[in-house]
N, C-alpha and C positions, 0 to 999 in steps of 0.2 A: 318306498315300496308300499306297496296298496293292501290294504287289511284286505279279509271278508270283504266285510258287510261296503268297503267303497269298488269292489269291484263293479266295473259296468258289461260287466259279461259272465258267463259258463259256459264251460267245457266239460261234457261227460262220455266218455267213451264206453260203449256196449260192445265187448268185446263178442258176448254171444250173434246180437243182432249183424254186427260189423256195421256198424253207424257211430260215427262219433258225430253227437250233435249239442251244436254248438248257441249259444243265442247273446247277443247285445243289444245293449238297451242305454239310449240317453246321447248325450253328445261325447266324443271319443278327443280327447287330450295326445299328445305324442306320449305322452307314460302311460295312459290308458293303452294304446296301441304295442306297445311294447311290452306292456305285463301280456298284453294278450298273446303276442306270438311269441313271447319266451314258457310260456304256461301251455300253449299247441305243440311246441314244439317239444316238451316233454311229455307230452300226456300223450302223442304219437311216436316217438320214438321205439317205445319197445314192439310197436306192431308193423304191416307192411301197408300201407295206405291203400295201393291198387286193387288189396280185397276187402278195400272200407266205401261206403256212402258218407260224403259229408252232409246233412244237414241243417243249415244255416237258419235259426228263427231270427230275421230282422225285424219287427213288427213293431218295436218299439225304439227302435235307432233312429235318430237325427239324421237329418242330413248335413253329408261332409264335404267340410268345404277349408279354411284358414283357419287354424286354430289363433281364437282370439289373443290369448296371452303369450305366446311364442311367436306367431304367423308362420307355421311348419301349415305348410300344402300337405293333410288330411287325405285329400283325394290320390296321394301320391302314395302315400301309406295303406290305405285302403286298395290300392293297385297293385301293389308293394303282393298283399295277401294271399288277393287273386292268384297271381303269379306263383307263390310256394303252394296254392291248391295243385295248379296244372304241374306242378313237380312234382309235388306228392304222389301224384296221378291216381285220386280218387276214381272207381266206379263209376259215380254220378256226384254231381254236387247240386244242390237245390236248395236255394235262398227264399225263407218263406217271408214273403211284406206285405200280404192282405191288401188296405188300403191305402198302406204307404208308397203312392204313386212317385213320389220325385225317387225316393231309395230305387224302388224297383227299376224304374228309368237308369240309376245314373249304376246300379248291379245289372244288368243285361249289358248297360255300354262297354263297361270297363272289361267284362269277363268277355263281349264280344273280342274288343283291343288287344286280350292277351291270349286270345282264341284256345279259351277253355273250352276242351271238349267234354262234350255230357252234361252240361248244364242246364238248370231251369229255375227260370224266375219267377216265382206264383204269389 
């Protein structure tokens, strides 16, 4: 289990705004991945997603690809997300990556793939 201070992510839910936003940061492990959607999936449970915004700060996330030490396909996890977004059926969902050209690239392809509606890559 992952302290604090080794998490590579947050999740904060504004229950007035109806935004839960969310942000990772650094390169993502399959236990990194798994703290994350066991920790989303309770911090969204008590509300109804369809009258939430997700927004996503990726600005400082790696690109994913093989996780070096297990060789778990990352990008299949990261798909995996996508995927319980378009279930949730957020409002809108919006991945923010600035400069982070390959993340941006490879969050537009995958949320094209799993044709998440209402989304935007910036």
């Amino acid at each position: 289990m992952t302290t604090t201070t080794e998490k590579k992510y947050e999740l904060i839910l504004d229950k007035a705004k109806k935004i839960l936003f969310a942000k990772a940061f650094g390169s993502f492990g399959p236990n990194d991945a798994n703290a994350f959607v066991q920790e989303y999936l309770t911090i969204l449970k008590p509300v109804n997603a369809t009258e939430y915004e997700l927004l996503f700060d990726c600005k400082d996330l790696k690109v994913t690809g093989k996780d070096l030490k297990t060789g778990t396909d990352m990008t299949a996890l990261l798909a995996a997300c996508i995927d319980q977004y378009k279930k949730d059926g957020f409002k809108k969902v919006i991945f923010t990556c600035d400069k982070n050209i390959v993340i941006k690239m490879q969050l537009s392809r995958l949320a094209k793939k799993a044709d998440l509606p209402n989304f935007e890559v910036i």
